[in-house]
GULO-90965 format. One record per residue (C-alpha): x, y, z; residue in three letters. Coordinates in Angstrom, 1 decimal. Layout:
BEGIN
{x X&y Y&z Z&res ALA};
...
end
This chain:
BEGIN
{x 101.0&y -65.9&z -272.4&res UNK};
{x 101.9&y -66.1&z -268.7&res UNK};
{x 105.1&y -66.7&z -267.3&res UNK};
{x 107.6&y -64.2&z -264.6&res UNK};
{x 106.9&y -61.1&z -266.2&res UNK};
{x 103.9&y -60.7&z -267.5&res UNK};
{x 103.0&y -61.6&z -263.4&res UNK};
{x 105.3&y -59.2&z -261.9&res UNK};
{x 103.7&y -56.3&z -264.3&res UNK};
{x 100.3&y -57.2&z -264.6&res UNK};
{x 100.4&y -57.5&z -268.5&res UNK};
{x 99.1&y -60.1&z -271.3&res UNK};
{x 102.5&y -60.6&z -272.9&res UNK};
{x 106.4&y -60.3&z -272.0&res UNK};
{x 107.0&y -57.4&z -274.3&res UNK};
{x 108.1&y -54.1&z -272.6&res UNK};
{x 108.5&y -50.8&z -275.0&res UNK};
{x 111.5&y -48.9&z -274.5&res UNK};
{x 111.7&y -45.5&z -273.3&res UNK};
{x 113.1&y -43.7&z -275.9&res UNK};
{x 114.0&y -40.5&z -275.2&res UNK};
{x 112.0&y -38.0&z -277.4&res UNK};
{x 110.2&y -40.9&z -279.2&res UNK};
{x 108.0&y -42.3&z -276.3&res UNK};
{x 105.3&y -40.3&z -275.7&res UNK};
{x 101.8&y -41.0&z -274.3&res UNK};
{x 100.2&y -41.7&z -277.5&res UNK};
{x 103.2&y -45.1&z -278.0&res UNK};
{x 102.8&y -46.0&z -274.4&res UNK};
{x 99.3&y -46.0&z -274.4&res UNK};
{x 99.0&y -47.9&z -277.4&res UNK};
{x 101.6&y -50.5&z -276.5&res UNK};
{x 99.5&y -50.8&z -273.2&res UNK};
{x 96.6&y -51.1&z -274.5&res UNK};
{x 98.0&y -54.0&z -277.3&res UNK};
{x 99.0&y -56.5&z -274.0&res UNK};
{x 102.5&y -54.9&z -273.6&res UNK};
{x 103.7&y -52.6&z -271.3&res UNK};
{x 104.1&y -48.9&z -272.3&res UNK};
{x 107.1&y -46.8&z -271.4&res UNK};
{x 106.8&y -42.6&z -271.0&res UNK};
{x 110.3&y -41.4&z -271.8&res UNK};
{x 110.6&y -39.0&z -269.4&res UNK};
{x 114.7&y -38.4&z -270.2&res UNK};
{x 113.3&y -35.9&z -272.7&res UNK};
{x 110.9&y -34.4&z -270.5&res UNK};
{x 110.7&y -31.3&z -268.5&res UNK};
{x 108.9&y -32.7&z -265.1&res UNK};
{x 105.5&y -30.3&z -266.1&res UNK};
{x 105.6&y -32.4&z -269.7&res UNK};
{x 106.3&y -36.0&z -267.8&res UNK};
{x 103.0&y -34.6&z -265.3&res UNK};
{x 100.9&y -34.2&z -268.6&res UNK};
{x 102.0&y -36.8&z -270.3&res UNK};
{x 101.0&y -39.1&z -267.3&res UNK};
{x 97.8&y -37.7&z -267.2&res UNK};
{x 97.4&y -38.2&z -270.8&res UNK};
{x 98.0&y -42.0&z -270.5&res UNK};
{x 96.1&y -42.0&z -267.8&res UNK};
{x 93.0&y -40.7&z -269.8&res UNK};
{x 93.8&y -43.3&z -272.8&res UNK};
{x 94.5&y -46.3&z -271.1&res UNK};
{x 93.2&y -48.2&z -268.2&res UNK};
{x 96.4&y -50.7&z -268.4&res UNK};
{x 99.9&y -50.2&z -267.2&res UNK};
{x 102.4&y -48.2&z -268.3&res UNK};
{x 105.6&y -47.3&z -267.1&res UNK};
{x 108.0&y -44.7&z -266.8&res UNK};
{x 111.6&y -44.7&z -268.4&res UNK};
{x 114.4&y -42.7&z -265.6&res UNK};
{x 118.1&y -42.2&z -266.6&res UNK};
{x 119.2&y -41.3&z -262.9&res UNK};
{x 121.7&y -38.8&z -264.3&res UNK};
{x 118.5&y -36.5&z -265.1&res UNK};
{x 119.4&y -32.9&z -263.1&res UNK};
{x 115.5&y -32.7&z -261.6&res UNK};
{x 115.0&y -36.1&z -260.9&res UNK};
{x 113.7&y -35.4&z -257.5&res UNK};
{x 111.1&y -34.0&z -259.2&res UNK};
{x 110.6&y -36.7&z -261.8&res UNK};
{x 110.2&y -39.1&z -258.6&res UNK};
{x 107.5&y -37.1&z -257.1&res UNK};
{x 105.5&y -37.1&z -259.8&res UNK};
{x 106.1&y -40.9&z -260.2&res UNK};
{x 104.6&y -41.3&z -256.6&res UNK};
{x 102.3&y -38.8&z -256.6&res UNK};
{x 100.5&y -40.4&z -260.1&res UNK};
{x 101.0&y -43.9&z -258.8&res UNK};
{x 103.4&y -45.3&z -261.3&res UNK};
{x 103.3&y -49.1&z -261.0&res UNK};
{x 106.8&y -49.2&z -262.8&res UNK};
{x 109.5&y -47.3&z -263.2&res UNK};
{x 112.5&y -48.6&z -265.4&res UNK};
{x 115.6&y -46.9&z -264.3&res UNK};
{x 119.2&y -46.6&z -266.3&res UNK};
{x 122.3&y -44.9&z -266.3&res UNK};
{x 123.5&y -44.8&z -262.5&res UNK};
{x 122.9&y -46.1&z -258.8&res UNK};
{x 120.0&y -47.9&z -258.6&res UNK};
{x 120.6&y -48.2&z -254.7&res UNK};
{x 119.9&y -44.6&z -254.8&res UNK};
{x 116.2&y -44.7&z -255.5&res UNK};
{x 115.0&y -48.1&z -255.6&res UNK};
{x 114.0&y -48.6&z -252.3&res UNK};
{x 112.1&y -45.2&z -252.1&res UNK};
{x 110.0&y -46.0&z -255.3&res UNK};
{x 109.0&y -49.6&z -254.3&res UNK};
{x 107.6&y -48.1&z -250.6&res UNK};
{x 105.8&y -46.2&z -252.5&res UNK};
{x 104.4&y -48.9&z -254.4&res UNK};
{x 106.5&y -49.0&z -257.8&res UNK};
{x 107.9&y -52.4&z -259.1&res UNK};
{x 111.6&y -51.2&z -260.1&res UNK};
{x 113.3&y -52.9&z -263.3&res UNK};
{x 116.9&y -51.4&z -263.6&res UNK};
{x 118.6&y -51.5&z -267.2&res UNK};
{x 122.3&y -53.2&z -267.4&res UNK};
{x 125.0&y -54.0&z -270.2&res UNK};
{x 127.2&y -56.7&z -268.1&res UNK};
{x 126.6&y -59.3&z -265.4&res UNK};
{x 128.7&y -57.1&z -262.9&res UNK};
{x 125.7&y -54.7&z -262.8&res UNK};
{x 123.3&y -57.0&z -263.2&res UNK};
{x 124.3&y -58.4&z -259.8&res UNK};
{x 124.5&y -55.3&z -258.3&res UNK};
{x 121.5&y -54.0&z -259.4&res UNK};
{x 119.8&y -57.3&z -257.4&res UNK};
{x 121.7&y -56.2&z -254.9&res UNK};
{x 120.1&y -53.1&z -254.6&res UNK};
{x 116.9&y -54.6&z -254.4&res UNK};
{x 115.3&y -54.4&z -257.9&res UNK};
{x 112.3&y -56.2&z -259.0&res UNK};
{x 113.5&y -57.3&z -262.0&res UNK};
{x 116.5&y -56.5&z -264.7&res UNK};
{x 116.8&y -55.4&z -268.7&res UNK};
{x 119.7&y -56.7&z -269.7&res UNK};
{x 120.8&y -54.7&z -273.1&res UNK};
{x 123.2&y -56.1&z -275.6&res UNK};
{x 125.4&y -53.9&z -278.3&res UNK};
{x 123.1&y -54.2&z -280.6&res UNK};
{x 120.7&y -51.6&z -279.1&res UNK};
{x 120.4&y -48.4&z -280.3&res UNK};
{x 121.0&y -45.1&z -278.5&res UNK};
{x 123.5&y -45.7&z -275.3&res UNK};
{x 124.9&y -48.6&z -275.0&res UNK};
{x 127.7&y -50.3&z -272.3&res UNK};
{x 131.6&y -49.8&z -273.1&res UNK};
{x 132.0&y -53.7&z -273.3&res UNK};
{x 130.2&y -54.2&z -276.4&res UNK};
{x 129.1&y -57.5&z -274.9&res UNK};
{x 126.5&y -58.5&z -277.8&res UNK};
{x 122.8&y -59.9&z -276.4&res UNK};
{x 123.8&y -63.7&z -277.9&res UNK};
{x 126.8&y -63.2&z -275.0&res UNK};
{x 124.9&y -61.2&z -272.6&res UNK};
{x 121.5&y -62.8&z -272.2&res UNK};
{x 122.9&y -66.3&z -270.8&res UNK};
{x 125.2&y -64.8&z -269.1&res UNK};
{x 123.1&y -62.6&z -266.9&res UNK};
{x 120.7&y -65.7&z -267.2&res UNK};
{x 123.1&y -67.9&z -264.9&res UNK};
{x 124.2&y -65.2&z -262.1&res UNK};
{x 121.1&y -63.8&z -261.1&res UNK};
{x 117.7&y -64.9&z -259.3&res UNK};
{x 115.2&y -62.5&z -260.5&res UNK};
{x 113.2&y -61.8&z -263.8&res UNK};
{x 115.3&y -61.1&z -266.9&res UNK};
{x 114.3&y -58.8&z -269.4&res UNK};
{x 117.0&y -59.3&z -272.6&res UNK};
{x 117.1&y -56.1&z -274.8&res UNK};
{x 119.2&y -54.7&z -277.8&res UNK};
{x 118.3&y -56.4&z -281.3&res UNK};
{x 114.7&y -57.9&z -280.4&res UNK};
{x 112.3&y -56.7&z -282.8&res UNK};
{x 110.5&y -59.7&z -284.5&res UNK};
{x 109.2&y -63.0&z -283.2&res UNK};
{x 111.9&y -65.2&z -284.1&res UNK};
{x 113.8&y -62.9&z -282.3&res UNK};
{x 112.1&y -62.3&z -279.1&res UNK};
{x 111.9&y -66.3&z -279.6&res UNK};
{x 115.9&y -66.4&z -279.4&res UNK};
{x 116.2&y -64.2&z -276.6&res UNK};
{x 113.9&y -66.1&z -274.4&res UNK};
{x 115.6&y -69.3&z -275.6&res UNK};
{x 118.8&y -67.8&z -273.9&res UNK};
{x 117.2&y -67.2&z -270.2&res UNK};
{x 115.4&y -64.0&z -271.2&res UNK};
{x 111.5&y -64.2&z -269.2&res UNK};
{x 110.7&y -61.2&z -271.5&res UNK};
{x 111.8&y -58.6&z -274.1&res UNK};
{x 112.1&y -55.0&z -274.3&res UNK};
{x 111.5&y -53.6&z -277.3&res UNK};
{x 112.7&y -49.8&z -278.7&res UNK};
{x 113.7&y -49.2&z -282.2&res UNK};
{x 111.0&y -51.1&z -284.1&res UNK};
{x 108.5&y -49.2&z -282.1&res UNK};
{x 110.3&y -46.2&z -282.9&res UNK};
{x 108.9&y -46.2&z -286.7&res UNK};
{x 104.8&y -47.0&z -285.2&res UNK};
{x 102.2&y -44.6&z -286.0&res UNK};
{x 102.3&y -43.0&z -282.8&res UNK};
{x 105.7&y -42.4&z -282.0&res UNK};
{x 107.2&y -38.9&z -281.1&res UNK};
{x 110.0&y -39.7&z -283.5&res UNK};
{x 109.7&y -37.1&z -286.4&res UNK};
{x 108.4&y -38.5&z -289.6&res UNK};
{x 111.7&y -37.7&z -291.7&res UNK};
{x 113.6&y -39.7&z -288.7&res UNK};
{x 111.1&y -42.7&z -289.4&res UNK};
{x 111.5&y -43.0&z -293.3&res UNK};
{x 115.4&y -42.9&z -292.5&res UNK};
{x 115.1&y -45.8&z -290.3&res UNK};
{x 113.1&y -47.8&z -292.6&res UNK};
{x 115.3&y -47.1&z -295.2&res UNK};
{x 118.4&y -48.0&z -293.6&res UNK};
{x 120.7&y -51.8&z -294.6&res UNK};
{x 122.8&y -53.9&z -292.7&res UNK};
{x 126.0&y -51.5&z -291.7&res UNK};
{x 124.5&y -48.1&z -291.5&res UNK};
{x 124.7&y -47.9&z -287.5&res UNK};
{x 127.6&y -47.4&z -285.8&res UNK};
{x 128.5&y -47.1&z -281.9&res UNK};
{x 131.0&y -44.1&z -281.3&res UNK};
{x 131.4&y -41.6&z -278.9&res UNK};
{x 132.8&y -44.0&z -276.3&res UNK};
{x 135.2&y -41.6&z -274.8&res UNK};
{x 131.6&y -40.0&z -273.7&res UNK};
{x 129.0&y -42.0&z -273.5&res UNK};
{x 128.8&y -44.3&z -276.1&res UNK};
{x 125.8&y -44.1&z -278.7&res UNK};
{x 124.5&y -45.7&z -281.5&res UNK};
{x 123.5&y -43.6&z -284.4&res UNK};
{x 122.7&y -44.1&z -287.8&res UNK};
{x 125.8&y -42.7&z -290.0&res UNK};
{x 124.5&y -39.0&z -291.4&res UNK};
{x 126.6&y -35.7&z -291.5&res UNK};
{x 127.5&y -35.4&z -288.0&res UNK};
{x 128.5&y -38.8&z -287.8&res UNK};
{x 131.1&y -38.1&z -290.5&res UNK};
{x 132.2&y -35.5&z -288.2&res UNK};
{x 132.7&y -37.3&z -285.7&res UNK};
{x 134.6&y -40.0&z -288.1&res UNK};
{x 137.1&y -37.2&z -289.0&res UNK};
{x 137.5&y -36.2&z -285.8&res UNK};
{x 138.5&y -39.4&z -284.6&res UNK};
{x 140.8&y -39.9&z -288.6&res UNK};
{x 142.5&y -36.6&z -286.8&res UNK};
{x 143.2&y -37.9&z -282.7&res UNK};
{x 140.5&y -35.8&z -281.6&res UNK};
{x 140.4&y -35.1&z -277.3&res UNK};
{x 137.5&y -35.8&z -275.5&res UNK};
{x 137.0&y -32.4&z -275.3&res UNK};
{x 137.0&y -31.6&z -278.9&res UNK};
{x 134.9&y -34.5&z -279.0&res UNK};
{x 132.5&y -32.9&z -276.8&res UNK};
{x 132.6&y -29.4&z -278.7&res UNK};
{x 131.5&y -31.2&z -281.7&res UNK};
{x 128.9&y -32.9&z -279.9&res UNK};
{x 127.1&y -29.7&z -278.5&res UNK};
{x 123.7&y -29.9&z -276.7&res UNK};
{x 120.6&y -31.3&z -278.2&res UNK};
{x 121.6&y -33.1&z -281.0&res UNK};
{x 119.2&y -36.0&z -280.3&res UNK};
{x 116.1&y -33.6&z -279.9&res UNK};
{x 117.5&y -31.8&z -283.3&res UNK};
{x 118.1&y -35.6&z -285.0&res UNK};
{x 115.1&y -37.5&z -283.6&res UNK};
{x 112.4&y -35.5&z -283.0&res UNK};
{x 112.9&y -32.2&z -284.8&res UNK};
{x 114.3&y -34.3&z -288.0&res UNK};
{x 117.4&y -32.9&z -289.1&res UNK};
{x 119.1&y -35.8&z -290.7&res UNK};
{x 122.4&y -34.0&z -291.4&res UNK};
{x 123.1&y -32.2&z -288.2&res UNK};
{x 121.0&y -34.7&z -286.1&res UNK};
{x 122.3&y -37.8&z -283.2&res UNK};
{x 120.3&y -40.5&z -285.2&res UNK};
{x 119.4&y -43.0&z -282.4&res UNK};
{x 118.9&y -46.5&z -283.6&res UNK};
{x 119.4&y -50.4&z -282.9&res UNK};
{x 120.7&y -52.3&z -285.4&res UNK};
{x 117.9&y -54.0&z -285.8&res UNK};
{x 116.9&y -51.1&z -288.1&res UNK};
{x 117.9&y -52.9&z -291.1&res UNK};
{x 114.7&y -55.1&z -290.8&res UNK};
{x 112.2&y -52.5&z -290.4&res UNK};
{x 110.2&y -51.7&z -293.7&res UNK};
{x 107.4&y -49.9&z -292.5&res UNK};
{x 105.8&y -47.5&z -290.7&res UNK};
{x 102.8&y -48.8&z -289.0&res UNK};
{x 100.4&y -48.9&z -285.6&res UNK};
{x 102.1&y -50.3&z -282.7&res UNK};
{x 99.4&y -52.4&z -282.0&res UNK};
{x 100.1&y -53.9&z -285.1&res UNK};
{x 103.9&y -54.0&z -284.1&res UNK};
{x 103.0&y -55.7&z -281.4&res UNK};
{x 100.7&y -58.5&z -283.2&res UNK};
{x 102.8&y -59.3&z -285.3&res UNK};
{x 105.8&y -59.8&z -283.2&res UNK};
{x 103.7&y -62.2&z -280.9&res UNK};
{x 102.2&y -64.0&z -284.0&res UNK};
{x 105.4&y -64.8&z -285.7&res UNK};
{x 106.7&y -65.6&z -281.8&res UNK};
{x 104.3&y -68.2&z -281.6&res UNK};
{x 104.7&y -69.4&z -285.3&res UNK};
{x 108.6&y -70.0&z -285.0&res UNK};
{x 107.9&y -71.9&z -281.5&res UNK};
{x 105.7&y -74.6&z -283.3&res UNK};
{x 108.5&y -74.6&z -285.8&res UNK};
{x 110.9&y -75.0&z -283.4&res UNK};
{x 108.7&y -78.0&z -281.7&res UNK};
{x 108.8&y -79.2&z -285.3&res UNK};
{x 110.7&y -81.8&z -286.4&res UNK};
{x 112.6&y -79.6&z -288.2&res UNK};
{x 114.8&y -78.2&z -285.3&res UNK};
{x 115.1&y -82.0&z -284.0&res UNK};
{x 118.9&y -83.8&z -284.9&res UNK};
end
């Protein structure tokens, strides 16, 4: 495949692996890489010596590119960016915040900057600020998600119409037919988190995995959006969180109940009671746990499948 962004990022096909806080470690993005895609480090999760090693370790696996994931609200993210520079990150996807702030910086340094929205309004001013290219992410996603709820069927074309440079849609994608769809809206490629959550190599902890693969239509739920919204997979907490809100619960009792590090605790430490539970709803058709490479294969050979359907007869009235 060959089209906007597989050229802009150097890679054999459109398909971009989230960066998952505490799931996307060196051992997913290098795999991804190394299937055609692009691999994402994660660094939200990081402390900026583990995003250094982690770097390093991709480095020693893969000769392809990889990114890095950076929520701009991260507290050391000066030093985040100098280790982006100093490694010679080819992309950096940034989220949550300014993208003005560090775009410009990053790309005279050599970075291609991709900047991840939930609404046309900061789609456009994300190309304002100069990025290379945009993910637009639809409710459906998992982890944090934009107020508006603006689903990726809505979002996609959309985002499609207003703005001149590549789209990547997000939030829902995790087979063929649906990578198919998205591109069908205006999409040039995909970004893909929760179905790469349950590969082989993920940081996500085992028991977090088999809960994702066992999970049906209905069992995520976005809340919190007093805070930041999130989508979680309904578990303990979450019922907690459910009374609270039965009861008219502040923002600040919201926040006690929330605590600190209840995605490390959920996701990678695999307390499913007391745990944040991050996952798309697209959960409801994973079924296995198995290599990303494979992930990745089979989402590209379904892709390619439903297209010749879709030439078909079959799809003409």
């Amino acid at each position: 495949m060959t089209n906007k962004i597989c050229n802009l990022l150097k890679i054999q096909y459109p398909i971009i692996q989230a960066g998952m806080i505490w799931c996307s470690g060196w051992e997913l993005a290098t795999a991804v890489s190394n299937a055609g895609g692009l691999g994402i480090l994660g660094a939200g999760s990081m402390y900026p010596d583990v995003l250094n090693q982690q770097i390093l370790k991709c480095k020693s696996a893969t000769n392809k590119p990889f990114g890095v994931n950076l929520p701009m609200l991260y507290p050391d993210i000066e030093k985040h960016i100098d280790t982006i520079i100093k490694h010679k990150i080819p992309v950096v996807i940034t989220s949550a915040g300014n993208p003005k702030i560090w775009t410009k910086k990053l790309q005279d340094n050599g970075c291609k900057v991709i900047h991840v929205v939930s609404s046309v309004k900061f789609a456009l001013k994300a190309q304002e600020a100069g990025v290379d290219a945009i993910v637009a992410e639809g409710f459906e996603a998992g982890g944090h998600n934009g107020r508006d709820e603006t689903t990726t069927l809505c979002l996609i074309p959309n985002v499609a119409k207003q703005i001149s440079i590549p789209l990547i849609a997000a939030g829902g994608i995790g087979t063929g037919r649906t990578m198919l769809a998205a591109m069908n809206l205006g999409a040039d490629g995909v970004q893909i988190g929760s179905r790469f959550v349950t590969s082989s190599e993920s940081s996500a902890h085992q028991s977090f995995k088999e809960a994702i693969v066992q999970a049906q239509e209905g069992d995520t739920l976005l809340t919190l959006k007093e805070l930041t919204p999130v989508r979680l997979l309904k578990n303990a907490f979450f019922k907690k969180l459910e009374n609270a809100y039965q009861n008219d619960a502040s923002s600040q009792e919201l926040e006690e109940i929330l605590g600190r590090g209840r995605a490390k605790k959920g996701m990678f430490e695999g307390d499913l009671h007391e745990g944040e539970l991050e996952i798309g709803q697209i959960a409801s058709l994973i079924h296995e746990i198995k290599p990303a490479n494979e992930i990745l294969i089979e989402i590209i050979t379904e892709f390619h499948h439903t297209l010749k359907e879709q030439q078909s007869s079959k799809f003409q009235f």
